[in-house]
C-alpha positions in Angstrom: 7.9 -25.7 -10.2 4.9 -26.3 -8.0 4.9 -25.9 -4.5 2.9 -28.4 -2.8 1.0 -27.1 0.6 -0.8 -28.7 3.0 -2.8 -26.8 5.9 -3.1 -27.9 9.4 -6.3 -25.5 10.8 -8.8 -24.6 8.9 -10.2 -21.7 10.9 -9.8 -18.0 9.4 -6.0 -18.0 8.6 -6.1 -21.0 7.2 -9.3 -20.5 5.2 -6.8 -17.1 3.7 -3.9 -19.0 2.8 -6.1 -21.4 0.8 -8.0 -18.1 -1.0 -4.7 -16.6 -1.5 -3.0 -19.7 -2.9 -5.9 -20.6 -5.1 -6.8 -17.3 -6.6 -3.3 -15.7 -7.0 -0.6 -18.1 -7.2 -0.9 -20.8 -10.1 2.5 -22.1 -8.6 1.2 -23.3 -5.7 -0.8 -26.1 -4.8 -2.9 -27.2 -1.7 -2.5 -30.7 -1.3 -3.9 -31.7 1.8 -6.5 -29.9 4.8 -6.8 -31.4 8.5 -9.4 -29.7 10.4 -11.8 -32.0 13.2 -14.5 -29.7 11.2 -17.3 -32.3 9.1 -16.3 -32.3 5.4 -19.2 -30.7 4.1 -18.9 -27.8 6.5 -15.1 -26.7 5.6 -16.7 -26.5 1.9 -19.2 -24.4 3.2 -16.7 -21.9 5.0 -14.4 -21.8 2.5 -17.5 -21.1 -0.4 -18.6 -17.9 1.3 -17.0 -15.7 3.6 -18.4 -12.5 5.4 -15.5 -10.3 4.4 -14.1 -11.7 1.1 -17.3 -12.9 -0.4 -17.8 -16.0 -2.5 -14.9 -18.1 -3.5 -14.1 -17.5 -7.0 -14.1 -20.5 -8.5 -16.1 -23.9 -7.9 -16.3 -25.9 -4.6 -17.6 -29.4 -3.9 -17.0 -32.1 -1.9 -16.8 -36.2 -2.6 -16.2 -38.1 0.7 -13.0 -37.1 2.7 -12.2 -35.2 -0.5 -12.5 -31.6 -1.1 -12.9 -30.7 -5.0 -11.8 -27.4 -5.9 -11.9 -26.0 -9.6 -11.4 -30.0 -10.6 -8.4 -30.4 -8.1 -8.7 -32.9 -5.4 -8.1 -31.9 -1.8 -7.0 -34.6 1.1 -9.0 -34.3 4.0 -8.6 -35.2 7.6 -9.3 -34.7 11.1 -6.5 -35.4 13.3 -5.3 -34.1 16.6 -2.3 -34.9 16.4 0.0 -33.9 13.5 2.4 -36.6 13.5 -0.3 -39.0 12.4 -1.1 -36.9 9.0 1.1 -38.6 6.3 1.7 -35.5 4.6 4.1 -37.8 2.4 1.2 -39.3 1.2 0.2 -36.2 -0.5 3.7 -34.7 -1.1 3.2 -31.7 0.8 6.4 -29.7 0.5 5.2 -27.4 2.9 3.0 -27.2 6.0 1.0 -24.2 7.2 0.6 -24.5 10.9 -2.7 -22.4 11.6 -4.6 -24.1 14.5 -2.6 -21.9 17.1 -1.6 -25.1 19.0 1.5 -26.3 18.0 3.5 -23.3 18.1 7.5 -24.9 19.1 10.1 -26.9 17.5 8.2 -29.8 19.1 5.3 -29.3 17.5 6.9 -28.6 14.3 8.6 -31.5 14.2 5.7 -33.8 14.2 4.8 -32.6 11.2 8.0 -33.7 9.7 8.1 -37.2 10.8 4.4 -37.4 9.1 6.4 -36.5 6.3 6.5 -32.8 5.4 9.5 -31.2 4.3 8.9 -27.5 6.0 6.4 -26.0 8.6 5.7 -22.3 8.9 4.0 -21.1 11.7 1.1 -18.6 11.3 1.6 -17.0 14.5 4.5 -16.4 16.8 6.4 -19.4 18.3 6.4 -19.9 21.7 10.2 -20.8 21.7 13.5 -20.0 20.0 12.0 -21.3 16.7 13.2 -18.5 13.9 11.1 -15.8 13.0 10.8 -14.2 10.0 8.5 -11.2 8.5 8.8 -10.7 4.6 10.4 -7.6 3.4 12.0 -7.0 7.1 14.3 -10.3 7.9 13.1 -12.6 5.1 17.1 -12.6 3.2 18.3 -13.7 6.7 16.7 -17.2 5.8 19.1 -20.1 5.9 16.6 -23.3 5.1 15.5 -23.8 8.6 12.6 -26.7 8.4 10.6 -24.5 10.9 10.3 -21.2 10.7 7.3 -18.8 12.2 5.3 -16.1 10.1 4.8 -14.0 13.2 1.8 -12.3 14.0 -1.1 -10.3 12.0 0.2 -6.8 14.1 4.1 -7.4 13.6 3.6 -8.0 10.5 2.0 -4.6 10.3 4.5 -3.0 12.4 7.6 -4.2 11.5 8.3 -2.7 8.0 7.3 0.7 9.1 9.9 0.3 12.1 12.6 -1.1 9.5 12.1 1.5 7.4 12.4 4.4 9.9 15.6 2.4 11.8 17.0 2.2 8.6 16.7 5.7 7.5 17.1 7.3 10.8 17.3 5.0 13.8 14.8 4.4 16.6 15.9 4.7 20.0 12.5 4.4 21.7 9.4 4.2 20.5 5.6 3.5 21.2 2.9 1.9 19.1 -1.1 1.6 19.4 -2.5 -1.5 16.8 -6.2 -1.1 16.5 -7.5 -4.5 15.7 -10.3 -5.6 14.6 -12.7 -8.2 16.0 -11.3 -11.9 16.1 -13.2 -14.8 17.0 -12.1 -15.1 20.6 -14.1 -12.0 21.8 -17.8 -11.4 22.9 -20.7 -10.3 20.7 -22.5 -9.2 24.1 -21.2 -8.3 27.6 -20.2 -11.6 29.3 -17.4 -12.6 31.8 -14.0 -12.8 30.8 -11.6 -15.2 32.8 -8.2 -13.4 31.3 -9.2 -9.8 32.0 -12.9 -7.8 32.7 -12.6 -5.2 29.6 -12.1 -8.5 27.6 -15.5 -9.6 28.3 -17.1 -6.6 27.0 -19.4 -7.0 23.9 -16.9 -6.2 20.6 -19.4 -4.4 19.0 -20.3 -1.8 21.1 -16.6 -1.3 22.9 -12.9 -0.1 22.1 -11.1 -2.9 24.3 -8.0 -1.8 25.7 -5.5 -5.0 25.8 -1.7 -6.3 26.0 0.2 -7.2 22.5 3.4 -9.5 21.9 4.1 -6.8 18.5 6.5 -5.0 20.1 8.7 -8.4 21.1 8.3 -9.7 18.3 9.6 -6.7 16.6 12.3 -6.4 18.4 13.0 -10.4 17.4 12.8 -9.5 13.3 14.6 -6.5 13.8 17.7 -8.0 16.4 18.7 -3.9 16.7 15.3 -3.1 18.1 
């Protein structure tokens, strides 16, 4: 059975999910991509990439259409989700990766445009449920929204699982070294959420706050 996808952000998690979806998982299918990027420019970003290369396979464009490897792609360039018609293109699934819409209520506008489930890519601002695979993922009971968490927790909670399970943690401390995302400086500049933030990535370790540890502490309910 083929799971049909569609993506909501095209920026660098969303450009991964389609890689990964394309390259490893015959099963699943990307249906339909709104980004407010120009058509000819989200073919270009998702052809090459810095890290992972080229995109194995071929890549071309045909109006509001992306072509991939023969299989036509939906495009778009809303704002607002609830105006996307994912029914339109079947989209079982919607991968939330613009950062924006990161609560039930945002959620839910993409199923009144006619998907059947949302998953978050990044932690949701509310009570939505939250769920890291191989740490809480059997706790899933068909919830139409669910969150993926973060990039760090993700990281962090399966090594915290593991030693809970094996030992227990009653306290604990943890240091995520992350690389450079697109929301930090190339060269020293001002920084309205902290000073050390405007410092130039390249040159700098950046001392700064995480969310891991709540979040951890969501995924694992003992924590």
């Amino acid at each position: 059975m083929t799971i049909k996808i569609g993506i909501n952000g095209f920026g660098r998690i969303g450009r991964m999910v389609f890689r990964a979806a394309a390259q490893n998982f015959q099963d699943i299918e990307i249906v339909g991509i709104n980004d407010l990027l120009e058509p000819d420019y989200l073919a270009y970003m998702l052809q090459y990439d810095s890290v992972h290369g080229r995109f194995k396979g071929e890549v071309s464009v045909d109006g509001h259409t992306l072509i991939v490897n023969g299989k036509k792609i939906r495009l778009t360039a809303e704002r607002d989700p609830a105006a996307l018609k994912w029914n339109e293109v079947g989209a079982d699934i919607v991968v939330e990766a613009t950062g924006l819409f990161l609560d039930k209520a945002g959620g839910e506008k993409h199923l009144a445009a006619g998907a059947k489930k949302v998953i978050m890519s990044a932690p949701s601002k509310d009570d939505t449920p939250m769920f890291v695979y191989g740490v809480n993922h059997a706790s899933y009971k068909g919830q139409a929204i669910i969150s993926n968490a973060s990039c760090t927790t993700n990281c962090l909670a399966p090594l915290a699982k593991v030693l809970n399970d094996k030992w227990g943690i009653k306290r604990g401390l943890m240091t995520t070294v992350h690389a450079a995302t697109a929301t930090q400086k190339t060269v020293d500049g001002p920084s309205n959420k902290d000073w050390r933030g405007g410092r130039g990535i390249l040159e700098n370790i950046i001392p700064s706050s995480t969310g891991a540890a709540k979040a951890v502490g969501v995924v694992i309910p003992e924590l």
